[in-house]
C-alpha positions as CSV (number, residue, x, y, z in Angstrom):
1,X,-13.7,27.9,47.1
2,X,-10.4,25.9,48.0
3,X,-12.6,23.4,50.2
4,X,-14.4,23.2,46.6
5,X,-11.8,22.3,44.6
6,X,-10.4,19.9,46.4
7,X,-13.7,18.0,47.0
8,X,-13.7,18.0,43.2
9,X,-10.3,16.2,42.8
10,X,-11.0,13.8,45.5
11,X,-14.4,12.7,43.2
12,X,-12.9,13.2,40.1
13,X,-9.9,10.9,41.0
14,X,-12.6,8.2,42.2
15,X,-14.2,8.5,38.7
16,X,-10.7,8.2,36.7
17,X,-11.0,4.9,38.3
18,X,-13.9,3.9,36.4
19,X,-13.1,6.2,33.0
20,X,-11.0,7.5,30.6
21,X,-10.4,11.3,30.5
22,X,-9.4,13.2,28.0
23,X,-5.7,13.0,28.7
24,X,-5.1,16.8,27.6
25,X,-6.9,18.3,30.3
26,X,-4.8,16.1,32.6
27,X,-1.5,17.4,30.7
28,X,-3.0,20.8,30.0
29,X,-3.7,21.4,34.3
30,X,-0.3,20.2,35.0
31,X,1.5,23.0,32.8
32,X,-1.3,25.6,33.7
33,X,-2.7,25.1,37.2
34,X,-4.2,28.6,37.1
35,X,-6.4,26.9,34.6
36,X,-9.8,26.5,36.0
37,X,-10.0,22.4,36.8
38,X,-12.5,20.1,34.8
39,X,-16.0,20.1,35.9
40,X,-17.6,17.1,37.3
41,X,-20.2,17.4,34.6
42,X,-16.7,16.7,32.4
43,X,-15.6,13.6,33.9
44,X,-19.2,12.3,33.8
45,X,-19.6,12.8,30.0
46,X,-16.3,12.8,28.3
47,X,-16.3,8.6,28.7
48,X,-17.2,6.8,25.2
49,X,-18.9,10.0,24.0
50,X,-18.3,9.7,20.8
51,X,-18.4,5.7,19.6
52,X,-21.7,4.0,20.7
53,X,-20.6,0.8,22.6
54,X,-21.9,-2.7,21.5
55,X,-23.7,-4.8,24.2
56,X,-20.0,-7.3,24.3
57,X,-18.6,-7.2,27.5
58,X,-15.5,-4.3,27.6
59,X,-12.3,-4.5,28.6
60,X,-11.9,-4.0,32.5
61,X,-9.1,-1.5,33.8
62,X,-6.9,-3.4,36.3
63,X,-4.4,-0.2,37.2
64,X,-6.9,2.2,37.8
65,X,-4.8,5.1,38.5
66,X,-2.9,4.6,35.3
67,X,-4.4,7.6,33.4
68,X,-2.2,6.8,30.1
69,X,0.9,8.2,28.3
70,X,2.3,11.6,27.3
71,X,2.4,11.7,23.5
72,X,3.7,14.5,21.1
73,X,0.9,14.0,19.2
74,X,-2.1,17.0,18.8
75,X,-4.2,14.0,18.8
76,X,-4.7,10.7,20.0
77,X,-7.0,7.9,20.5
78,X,-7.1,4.0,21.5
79,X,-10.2,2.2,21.5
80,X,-11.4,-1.4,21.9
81,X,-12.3,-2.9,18.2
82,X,-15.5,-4.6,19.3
83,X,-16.9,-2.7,22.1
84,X,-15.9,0.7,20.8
85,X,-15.1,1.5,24.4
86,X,-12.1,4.4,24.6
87,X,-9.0,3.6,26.1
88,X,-7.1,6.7,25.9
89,X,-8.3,10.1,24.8
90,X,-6.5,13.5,24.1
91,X,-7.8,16.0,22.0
92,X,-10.3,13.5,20.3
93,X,-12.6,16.7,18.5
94,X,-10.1,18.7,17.3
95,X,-10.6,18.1,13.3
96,X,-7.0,18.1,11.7
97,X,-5.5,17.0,8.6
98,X,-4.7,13.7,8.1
99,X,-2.4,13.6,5.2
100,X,-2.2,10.3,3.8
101,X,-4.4,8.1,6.1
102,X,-6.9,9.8,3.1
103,X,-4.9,6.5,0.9
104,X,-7.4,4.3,2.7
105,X,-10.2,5.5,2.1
106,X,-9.6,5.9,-1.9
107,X,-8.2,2.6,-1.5
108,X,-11.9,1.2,-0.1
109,X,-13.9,3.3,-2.8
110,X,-11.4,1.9,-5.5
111,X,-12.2,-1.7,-4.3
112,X,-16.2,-1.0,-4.0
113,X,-16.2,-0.8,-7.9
114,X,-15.0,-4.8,-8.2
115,X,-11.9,-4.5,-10.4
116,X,-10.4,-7.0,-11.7
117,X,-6.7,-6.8,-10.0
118,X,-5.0,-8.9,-12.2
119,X,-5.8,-6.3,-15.2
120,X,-2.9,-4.5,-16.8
121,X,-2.7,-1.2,-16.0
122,X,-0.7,1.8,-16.8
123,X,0.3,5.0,-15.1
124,X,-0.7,8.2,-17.3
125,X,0.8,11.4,-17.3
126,X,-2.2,12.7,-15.8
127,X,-1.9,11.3,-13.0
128,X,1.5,12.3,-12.0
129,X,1.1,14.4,-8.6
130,X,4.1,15.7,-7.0
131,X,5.3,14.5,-3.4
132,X,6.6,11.1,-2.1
133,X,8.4,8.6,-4.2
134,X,6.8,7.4,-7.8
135,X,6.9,3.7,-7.5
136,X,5.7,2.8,-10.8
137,X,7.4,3.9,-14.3
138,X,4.7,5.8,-16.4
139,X,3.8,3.6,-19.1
140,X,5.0,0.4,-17.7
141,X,2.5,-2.6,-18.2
142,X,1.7,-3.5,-14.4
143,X,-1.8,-4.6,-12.7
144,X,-4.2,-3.0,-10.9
145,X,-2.7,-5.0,-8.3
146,X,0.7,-3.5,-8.5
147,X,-0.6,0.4,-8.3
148,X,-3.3,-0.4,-5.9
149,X,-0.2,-1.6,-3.8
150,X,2.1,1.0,-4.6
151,X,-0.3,3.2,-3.0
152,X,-1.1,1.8,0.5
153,X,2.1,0.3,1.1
154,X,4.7,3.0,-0.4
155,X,1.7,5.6,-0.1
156,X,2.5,6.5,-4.2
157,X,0.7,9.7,-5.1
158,X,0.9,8.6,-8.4
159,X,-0.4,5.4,-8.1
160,X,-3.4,6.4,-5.9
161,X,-4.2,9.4,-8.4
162,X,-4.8,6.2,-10.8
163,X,-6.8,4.4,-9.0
164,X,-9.6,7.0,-9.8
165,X,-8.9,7.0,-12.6
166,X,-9.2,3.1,-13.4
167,X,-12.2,3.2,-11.5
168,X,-14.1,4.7,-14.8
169,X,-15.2,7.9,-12.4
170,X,-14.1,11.4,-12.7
171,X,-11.4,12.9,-9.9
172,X,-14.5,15.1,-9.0
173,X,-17.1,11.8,-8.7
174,X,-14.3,10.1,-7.0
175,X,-14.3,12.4,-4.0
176,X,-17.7,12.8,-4.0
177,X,-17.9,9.0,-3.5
178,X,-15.7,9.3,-0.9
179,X,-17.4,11.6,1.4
180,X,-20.6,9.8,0.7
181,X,-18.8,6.8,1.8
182,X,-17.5,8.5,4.7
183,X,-20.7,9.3,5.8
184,X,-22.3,5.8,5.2
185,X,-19.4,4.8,8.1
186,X,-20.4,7.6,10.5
187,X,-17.4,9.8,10.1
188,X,-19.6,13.2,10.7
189,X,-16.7,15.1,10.8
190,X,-14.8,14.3,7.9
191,X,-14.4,15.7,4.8
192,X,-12.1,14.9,1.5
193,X,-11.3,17.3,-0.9
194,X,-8.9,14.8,-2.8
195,X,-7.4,11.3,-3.2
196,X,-4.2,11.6,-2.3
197,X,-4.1,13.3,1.0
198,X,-2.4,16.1,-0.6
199,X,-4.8,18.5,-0.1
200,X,-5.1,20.0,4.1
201,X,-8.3,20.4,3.3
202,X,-8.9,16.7,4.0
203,X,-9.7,16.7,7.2
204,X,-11.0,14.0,10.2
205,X,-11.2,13.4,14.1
206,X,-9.2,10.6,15.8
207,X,-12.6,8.7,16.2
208,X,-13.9,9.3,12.5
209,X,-10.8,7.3,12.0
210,X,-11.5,4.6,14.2
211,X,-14.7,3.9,12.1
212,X,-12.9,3.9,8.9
213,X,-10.3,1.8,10.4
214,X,-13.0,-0.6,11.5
215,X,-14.5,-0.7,8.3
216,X,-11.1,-1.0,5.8
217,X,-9.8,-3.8,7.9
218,X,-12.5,-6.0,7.2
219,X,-11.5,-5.8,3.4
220,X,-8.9,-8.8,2.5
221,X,-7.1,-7.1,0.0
222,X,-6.9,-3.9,2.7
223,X,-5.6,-5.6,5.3
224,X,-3.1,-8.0,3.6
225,X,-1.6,-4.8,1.6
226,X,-0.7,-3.0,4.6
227,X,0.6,-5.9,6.4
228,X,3.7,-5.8,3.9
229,X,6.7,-4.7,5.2
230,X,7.9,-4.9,1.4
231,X,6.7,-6.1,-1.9
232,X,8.3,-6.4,-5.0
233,X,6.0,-5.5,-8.6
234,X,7.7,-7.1,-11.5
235,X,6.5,-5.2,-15.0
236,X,5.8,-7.2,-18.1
237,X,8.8,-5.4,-19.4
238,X,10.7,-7.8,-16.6
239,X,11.6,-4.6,-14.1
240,X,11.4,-4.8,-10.4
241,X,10.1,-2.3,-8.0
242,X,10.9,-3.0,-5.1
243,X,8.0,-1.3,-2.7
244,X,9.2,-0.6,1.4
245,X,6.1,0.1,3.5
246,X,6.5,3.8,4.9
247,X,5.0,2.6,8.1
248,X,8.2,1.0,10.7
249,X,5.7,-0.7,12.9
250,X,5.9,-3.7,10.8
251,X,9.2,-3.8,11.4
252,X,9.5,-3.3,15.1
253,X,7.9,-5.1,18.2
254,X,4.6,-4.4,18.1
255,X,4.0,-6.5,14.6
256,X,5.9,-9.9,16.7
257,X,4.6,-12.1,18.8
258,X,2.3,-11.3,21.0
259,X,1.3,-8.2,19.5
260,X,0.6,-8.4,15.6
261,X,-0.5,-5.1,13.2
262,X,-3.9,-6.1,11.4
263,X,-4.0,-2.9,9.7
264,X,-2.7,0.8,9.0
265,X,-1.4,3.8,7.3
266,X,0.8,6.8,7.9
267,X,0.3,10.3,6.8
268,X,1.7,13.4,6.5
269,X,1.8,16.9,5.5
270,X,3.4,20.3,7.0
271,X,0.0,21.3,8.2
272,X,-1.2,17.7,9.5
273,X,1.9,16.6,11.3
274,X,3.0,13.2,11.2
275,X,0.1,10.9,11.4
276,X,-0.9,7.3,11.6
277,X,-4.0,5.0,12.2
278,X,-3.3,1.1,13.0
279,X,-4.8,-1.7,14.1
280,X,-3.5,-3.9,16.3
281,X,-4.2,-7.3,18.2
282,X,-2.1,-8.7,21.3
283,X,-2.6,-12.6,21.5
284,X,-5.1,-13.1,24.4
285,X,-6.5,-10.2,24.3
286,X,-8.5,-8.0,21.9
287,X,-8.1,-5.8,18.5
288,X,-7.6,-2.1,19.4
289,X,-7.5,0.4,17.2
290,X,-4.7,3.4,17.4
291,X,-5.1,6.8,15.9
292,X,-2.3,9.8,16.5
293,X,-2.7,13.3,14.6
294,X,-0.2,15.9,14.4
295,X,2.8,14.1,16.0
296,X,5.5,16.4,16.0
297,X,8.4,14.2,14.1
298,X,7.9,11.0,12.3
299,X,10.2,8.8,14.9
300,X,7.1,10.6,17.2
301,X,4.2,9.0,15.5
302,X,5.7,5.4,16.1
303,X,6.7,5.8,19.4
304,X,3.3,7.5,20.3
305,X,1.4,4.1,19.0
306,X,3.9,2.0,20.4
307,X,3.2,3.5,23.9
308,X,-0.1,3.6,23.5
309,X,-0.3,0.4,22.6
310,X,1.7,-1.5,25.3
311,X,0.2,0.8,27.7
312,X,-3.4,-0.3,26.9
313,X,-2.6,-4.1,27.0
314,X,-1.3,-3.7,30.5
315,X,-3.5,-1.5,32.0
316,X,-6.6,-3.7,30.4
317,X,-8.0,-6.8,31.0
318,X,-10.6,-8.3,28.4
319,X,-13.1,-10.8,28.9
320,X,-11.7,-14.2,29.1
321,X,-8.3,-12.8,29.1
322,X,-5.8,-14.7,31.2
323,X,-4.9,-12.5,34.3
324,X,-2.1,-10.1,34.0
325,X,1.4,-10.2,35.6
326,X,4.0,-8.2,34.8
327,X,7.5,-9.2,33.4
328,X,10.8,-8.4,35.4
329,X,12.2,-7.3,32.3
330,X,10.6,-5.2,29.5
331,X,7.4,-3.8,28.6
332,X,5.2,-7.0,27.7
333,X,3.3,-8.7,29.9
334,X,3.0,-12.4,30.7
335,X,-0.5,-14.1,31.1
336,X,-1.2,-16.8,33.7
337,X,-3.6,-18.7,35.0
């Protein structure tokens, strides 16, 4: 039995070479050893289980025996953006709330309907929901624009409660549409009970994420709304709101030089955690999308991306990428010839 096990670990540590493991078990054996040890059968199938790969070459792993980062989160995924290869994997079928990453979605639905974004718009008094900041005064002449804004860069419950609203469908045919669209991406294992991401009843996995994420980046408006540190709305009635993005990526090093955010959203709720689902792209390299779930405070949820982040661009090499060396100083790499 003992000669067993350790001719197990000997494999399995030759196959971590070549793929990613769910990064729990790792954690979960070190805590419990009495725990029975991942089969082989494990290591073999685990690996890109869940995203179907493209035929693009994927990115190589140059430290091999780097198996990843600890992060608070429940939840946690990294994969490459073209290839759909996974990075880094913890928990990645455990379906959990996801708070207001739900914005994006409603956000997508909203924009499938081809407003006009320069229209006026108002905020109503039925659309008040509780939670969060309000962004927009009720009855304030703004534009679709504004409120579509409000909600994916302030995450306004308000303002995203609207957007159903002004999209001439019921609440009810709003989510309906959603889940529809959710299952025209190949998000199996999501579901949305409401707009807002108030209800923890809207639940996801990390990679039903990473499709949506795919998908919402594409869209212009999307992408350039949650790439805003701040905005400022200016009413017809000449008031300012001044909108601050409740995701602090932007403003920290991963959204400089070489790294850049291309897209995100943060989320939260007592039952969800503290959430968040970004893309990112490091100059030289390729996009790769970030999802954490159920991070246990919301300084947690940034530093969980940020580790993931800088941990995938070091241990990974994509094609054509310039080879790696590290800096004396400091987390980044340099890339030489």
């Amino acid at each position: 039995m003992i000669l067993k096990f350790f001719t197990q670990i000997i494999l399995a540590s030759t196959l971590l070479q070549l793929f990613p493991v769910d990064v729990s078990d790792v954690q979960r054996l070190a805590t419990h050893p009495s725990e029975q040890a991942p089969s082989l059968y494990n290591f073999f199938t685990l690996p890109n289980a869940h995203l179907p790969q493209s035929a693009d070459a994927a990115p190589t792993k140059i430290h091999p025996n780097s198996l990843g980062v600890v992060t608070s989160a429940e939840s946690a995924i990294v994969v490459d953006r073209k290839t759909k290869q996974i990075l880094f994997q913890k928990n990645i079928d455990t379906p959990r709330s996801i708070g207001s990453i739900t914005k994006l979605m409603t956000a997508f639905v909203f924009l499938s309907t081809n407003p006009d974004l320069n229209a006026p718009a108002k905020l109503q008094a039925e659309d008040f929901r509780a939670g969060g900041v309000q962004h927009v005064g009720f009855g304030d002449d703004a534009t679709v624009k504004d409120i579509l804004y409000a909600s994916l860069i302030s995450s306004d419950n308000s303002a995203t409660a609207s957007l159903a609203r002004l999209s001439g469908m019921s609440i009810q045919d709003f989510v309906v549409k959603m889940n529809k669209t959710a299952i025209s991406m190949g998000m199996e294992r999501t579901h949305f009970e409401d707009p807002t991401g108030l209800s923890p009843r809207n639940e996801s996995v990390v990679s039903d994420l990473v499709k949506m994420l795919d998908v919402v980046a594409q869209n212009d408006i999307i992408r350039d709304a949650t790439e805003h540190d701040t905005f400022a709305i200016t009413t017809v009635s000449g008031k300012t709101y001044n909108l601050k993005s409740t995701d602090q990526l932007l403003s920290s090093f991963v959204n400089q030089q070489p790294y850049r955010i291309v897209a995100g959203k943060t989320g939260y709720l007592p039952e969800a955690g503290y959430c968040l689902g970004t893309v990112l792209n490091h100059d030289g390299a390729g996009d790769i999308i970030v999802v954490v779930l159920g991070s246990e405070t919301n300084a947690d949820r940034f530093q969980d991306i940020k580790s993931l982040a800088v941990w995938s661009y070091q241990t990974f090499k994509w094609p054509g990428q310039l080879s790696y060396v590290a800096k004396t100083h400091g987390a980044d790499p340099l890339f030489t010839e």
